[in-house]
N, C-alpha and C positions, 0 to 999 in steps of 0.2 A: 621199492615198496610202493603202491598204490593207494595214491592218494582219496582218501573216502572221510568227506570234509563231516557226513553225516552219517547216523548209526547205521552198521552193515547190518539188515536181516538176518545175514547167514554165517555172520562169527560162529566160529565151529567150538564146542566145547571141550575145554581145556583137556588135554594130553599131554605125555613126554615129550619131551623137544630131542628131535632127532640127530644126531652127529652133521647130518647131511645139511640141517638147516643153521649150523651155526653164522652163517653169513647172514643171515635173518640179525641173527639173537648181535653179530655184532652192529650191525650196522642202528639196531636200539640202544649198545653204547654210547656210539659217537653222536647220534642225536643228542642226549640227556651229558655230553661230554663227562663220560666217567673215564675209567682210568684201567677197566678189564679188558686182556685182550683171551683170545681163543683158548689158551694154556687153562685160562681162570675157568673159561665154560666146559672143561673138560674136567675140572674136578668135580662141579658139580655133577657131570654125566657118570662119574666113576664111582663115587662117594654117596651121591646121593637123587635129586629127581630134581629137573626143573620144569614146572608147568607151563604148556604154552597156549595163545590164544591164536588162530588161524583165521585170516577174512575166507571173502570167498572166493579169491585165488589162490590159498594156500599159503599164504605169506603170513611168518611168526607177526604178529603186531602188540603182543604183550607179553610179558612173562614174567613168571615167581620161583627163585629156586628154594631147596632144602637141602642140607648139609646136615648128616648125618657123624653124630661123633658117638663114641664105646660110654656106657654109662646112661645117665638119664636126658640129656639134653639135644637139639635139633636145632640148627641155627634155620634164621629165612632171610632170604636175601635177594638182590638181583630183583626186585621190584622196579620193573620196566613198561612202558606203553606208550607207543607211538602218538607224536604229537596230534594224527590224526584223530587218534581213536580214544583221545584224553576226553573226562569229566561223561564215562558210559556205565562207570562201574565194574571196569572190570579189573584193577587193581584191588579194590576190596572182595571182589568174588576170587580171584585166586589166593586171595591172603588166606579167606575166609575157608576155604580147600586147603591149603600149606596145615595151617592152626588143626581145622579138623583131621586129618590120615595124621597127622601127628599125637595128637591126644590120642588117638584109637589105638595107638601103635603105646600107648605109656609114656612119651617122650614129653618133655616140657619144651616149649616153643620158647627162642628166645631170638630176639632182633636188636641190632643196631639201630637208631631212627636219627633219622634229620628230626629238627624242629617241624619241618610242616608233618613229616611221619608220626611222628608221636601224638599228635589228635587221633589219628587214625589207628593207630595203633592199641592208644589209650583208653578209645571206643569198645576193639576185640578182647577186652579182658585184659592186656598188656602193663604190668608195673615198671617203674623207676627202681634202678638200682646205683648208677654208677655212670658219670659223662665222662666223654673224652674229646679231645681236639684235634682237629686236623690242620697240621703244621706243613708250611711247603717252603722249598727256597729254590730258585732258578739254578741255582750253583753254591757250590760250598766254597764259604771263603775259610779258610785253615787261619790260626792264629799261631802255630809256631814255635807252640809250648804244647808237650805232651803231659796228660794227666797221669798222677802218681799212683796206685795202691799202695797195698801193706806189701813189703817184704816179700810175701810168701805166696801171693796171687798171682797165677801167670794168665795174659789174656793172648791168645792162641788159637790159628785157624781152623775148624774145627772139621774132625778126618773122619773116616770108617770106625775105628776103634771106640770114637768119644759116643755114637751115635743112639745105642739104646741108652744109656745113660741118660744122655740129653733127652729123649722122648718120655726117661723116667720122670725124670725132672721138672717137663714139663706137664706131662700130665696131673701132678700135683700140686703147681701152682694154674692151671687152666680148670683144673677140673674133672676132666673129661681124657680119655687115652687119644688123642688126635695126631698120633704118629704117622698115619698113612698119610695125612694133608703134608706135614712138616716135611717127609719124602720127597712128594711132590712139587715143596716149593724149593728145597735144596737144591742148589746146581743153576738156580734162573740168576740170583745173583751171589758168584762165588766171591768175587771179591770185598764181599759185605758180610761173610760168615764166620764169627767168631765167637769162642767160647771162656768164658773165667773159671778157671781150677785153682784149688787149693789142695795140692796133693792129686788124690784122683776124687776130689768131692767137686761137683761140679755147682758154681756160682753164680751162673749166668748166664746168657748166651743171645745172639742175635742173627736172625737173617732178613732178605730181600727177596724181592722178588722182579722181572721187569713188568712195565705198564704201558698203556697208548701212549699217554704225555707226561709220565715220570715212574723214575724209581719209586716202589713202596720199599720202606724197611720196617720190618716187626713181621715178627714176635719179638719184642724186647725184655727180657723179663730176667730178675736179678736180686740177689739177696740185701745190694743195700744199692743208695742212690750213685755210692762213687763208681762202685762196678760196672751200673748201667751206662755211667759216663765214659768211662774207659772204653767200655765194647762198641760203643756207639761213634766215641772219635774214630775207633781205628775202622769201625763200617764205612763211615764216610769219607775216607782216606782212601778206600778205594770202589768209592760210586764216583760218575759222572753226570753230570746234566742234572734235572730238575729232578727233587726229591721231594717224597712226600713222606710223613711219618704221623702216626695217630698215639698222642700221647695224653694218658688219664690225666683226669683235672685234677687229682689229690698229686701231683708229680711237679710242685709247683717250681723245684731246683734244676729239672730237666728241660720247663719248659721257658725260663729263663736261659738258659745255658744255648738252648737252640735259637732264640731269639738274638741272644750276642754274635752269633753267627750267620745272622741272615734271614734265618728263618721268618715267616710270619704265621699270623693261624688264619687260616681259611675258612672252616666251620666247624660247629659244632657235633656231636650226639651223643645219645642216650642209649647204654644199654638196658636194656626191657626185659621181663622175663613175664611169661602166661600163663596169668591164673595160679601163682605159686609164691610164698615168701619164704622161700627155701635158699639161702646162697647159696654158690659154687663157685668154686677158686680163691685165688689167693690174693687179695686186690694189691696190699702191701707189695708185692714181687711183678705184679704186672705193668711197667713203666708205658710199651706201646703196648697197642696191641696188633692181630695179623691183618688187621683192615676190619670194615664194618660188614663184608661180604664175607668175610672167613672167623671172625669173630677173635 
């Protein structure tokens, strides 16, 4: 990417980001050391749009995506800009484009926000709803003791057969029908994919995904806190290497429990919602969530 230490006359105005340029869009991950690899930018090309900002070599140097879910809501995410082309405005002019085609569209905007995002965000009409933390551990240290349920809960890999269920399931504690993402993120980490039954009523469930420098695990979401615990040991039993997990701040038994194990927290955020005091989902059942970029 070329370096252009001062404003480019000819930034081109924002467009799709083309398949062709994701080498672009990654290599504005590893600057910003996030944790998307190509897999991630392909959902947004499939689900939904990500805006790009072009010098005048045709090189991505910024970008915004939007994630499209069934129902009333749009996530934005993937707010990226190269260190060159930082403090031009152009992270607020794509926000300010993501915000507007979405209103026009009826959709409510909602984002995840770092602490420095949430000024900015809080600027564009953005509310507080709900934080969450991002917890990581270089390795999982196992303690040796598996945790118990009731009797009658079985926590169990989760197959073809369980799978509209589970997308039922979670559509009503997300919100939103978000099956086509949860497709797509099934299969990146199988050995992290497991589900809680009681009979054929389903009580939980959890997957992964892989990352540049760690596994994410979530969606973690569950009827009570012991469940989430269960489905969560046996995730991590079969992850390797550095993990990452984003766990809501009301989850305060969860985020001890990762803490006895290694874990630390990293940072914070905020989920936001625009220009609406309207909830959606289930916060109680939401333990992680799918990341701040998938909401």
């Amino acid at each position: 990417m070329s370096a252009m230490v001062h404003s480019d006359p000819e930034l081109l105005h924002e467009s799709a980001l083309q398949e062709t340029e994701l080498g672009d869009a990654e290599t504005l991950v590893r600057e910003a050391g996030w944790n998307q690899v190509a897999d991630d930018w392909r959902i947004f090309l499939e689900l939904g749009m990500v805006y790009a900002v072009r010098n005048s070599a045709r090189r991505v140097v910024a970008t915004a995506a939007v994630l499209l879910y069934s129902g009333r809501f749009a996530w934005i995410s993937m707010v990226l800009v190269a260190s060159d082309y930082r403090r031009q405005g152009l992270a607020t002019r794509l926000l300010r484009r993501c915000v507007s085609d979405l209103v026009a569209r009826g959709l409510v905007p909602v984002v995840d926000a770092t602490p420095a995002g949430r000024t900015v965000y809080t600027g564009l009409g953005f509310q507080d709803r709900w934080g969450f933390q991002r917890y990581s551990a270089p390795f999982v240290r196992p303690d040796g003791v598996a945790l118990s349920t009731s009797g009658d809960v079985l926590i169990r890999p989760i197959n073809d057969d369980d799978w509209s269920l589970l997308c039922r399931y979670d559509a009503h504690a997300f919100g939103a029908d978000r099956s086509t993402l949860l497709t797509r993120l099934r299969g990146r980490a199988s050995g992290a994919e497991f589900a809680a039954w009681r009979g054929r009523r389903i009580l939980g469930f959890v997957l992964g995904r892989n990352g540049r420098s760690a596994m994410q695990l979530g969606p973690l979401t569950a009827d009570e806190h012991t469940t989430a615990l269960a489905l969560l040991e046996r995730a991590l039993a079969g992850t390797h290497g550095p993990i990452y997990i984003d766990v809501a701040d009301s989850k305060s038994a969860l985020r001890r429990w990762l803490q006895d194990r290694g874990f630390a927290p990293q940072r914070p955020f905020m989920r936001m919602v625009h220009g609406s005091v309207v909830e959606f989902g289930d916060v109680a059942r939401t333990m992680a969530v799918a990341g701040p970029e998938l909401g």
